[in-house]
N, C-alpha and C positions, 0 to 999 in steps of 0.2 A: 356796424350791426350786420349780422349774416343777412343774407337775403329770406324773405318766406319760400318762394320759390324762383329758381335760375331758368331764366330762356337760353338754352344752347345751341345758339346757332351755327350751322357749319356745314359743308360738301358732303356729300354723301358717299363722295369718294375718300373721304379724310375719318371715315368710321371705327376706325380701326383706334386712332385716339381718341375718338369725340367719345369711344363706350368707353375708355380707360379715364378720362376724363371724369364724366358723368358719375363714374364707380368709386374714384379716388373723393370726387367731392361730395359724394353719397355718404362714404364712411368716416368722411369731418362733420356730418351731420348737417348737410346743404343739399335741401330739394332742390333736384334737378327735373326738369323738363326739356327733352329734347325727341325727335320723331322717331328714331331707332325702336325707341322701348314705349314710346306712351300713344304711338297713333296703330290701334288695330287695323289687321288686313281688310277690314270690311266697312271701316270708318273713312267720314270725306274726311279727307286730310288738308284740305285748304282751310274748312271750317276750324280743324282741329287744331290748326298753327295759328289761327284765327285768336280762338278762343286763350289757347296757353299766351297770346303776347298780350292780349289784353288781362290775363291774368296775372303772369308773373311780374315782381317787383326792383326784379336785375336782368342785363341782359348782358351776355357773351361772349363771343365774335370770335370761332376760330378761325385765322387768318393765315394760307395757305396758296399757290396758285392757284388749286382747286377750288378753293372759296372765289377767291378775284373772278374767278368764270363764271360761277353759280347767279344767273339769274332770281333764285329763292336766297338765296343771302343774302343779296344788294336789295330784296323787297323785304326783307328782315328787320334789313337794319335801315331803310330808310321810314319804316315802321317808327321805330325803338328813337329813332331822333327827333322825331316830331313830335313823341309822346314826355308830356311835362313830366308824368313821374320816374325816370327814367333818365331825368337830368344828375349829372352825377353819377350812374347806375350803371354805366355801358363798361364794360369791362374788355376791352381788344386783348388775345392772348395771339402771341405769333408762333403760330407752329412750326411754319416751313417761311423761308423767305422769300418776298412776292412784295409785288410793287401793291401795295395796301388801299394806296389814296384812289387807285381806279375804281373799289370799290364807293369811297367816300371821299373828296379831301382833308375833310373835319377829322378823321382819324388821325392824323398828324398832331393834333392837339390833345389826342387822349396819350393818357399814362398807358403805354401798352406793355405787357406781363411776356417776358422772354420765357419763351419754351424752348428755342432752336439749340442750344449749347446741352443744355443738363435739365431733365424733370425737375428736379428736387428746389433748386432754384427758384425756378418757374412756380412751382404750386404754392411755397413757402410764401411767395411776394402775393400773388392772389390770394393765400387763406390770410395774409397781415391786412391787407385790404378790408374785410370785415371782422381783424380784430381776433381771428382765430388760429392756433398752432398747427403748424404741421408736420403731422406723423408720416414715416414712409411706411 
């Protein structure tokens, strides 16, 4: 089943896919929530990343060097693990290749969604995940 809505978590330095991302699984008909587009310049954004992880019902993980660093990823997803609904739900995608486990060791156990080789790949295997086709 698609998600109602996706928490995208990822580097801020990694933005550049995280919006190409967001836009590809926008137009398969998958809310996305991620901080680029949905926390205003005048909003507390701690509250606001607060609010979206307790709200949304999948969560994301793009996984990059620049993630592995990111303090706000590894409280993301140590978030998203602890959260029962959420079991099943976490979605690891690899962007770039990066020693992963430093973030988590558990992410070794998850199915993770190859992005490093080809897009098309990559999206096709996350939109089968909920069951849904993918258009390029």
């Amino acid at each position: 089943m698609p998600p109602s809505e996706l928490f995208l978590s990822h580097s801020s330095l990694d933005r550049a896919f995280a919006d190409s991302m967001a836009e590809t699984l926008r137009r398969h008909g998958v809310p996305v929530w991620y901080s680029q587009t949905n926390i205003l310049g005048a909003q507390q954004w701690l509250d606001e990343i607060g609010a979206a992880l307790r709200r949304c019902d999948w969560f994301a993980l793009v996984l990059s060097p620049n993630s592995v660093e990111s303090i706000w990823v590894k409280r993301e997803l140590s978030y998203a693990l602890i959260q029962s609904r959420f079991e099943n739900r976490i979605m690891p995608v690899l962007y770039q290749a990066c020693d992963y486990e430093r973030l988590s060791w558990v992410l070794s156990t998850f199915q993770i969604v190859d992005f490093t080789a080809d897009l098309g790949p990559g999206y096709a295997a996350l939109m089968r995940a909920w069951g849904l086709g993918y258009r390029p």
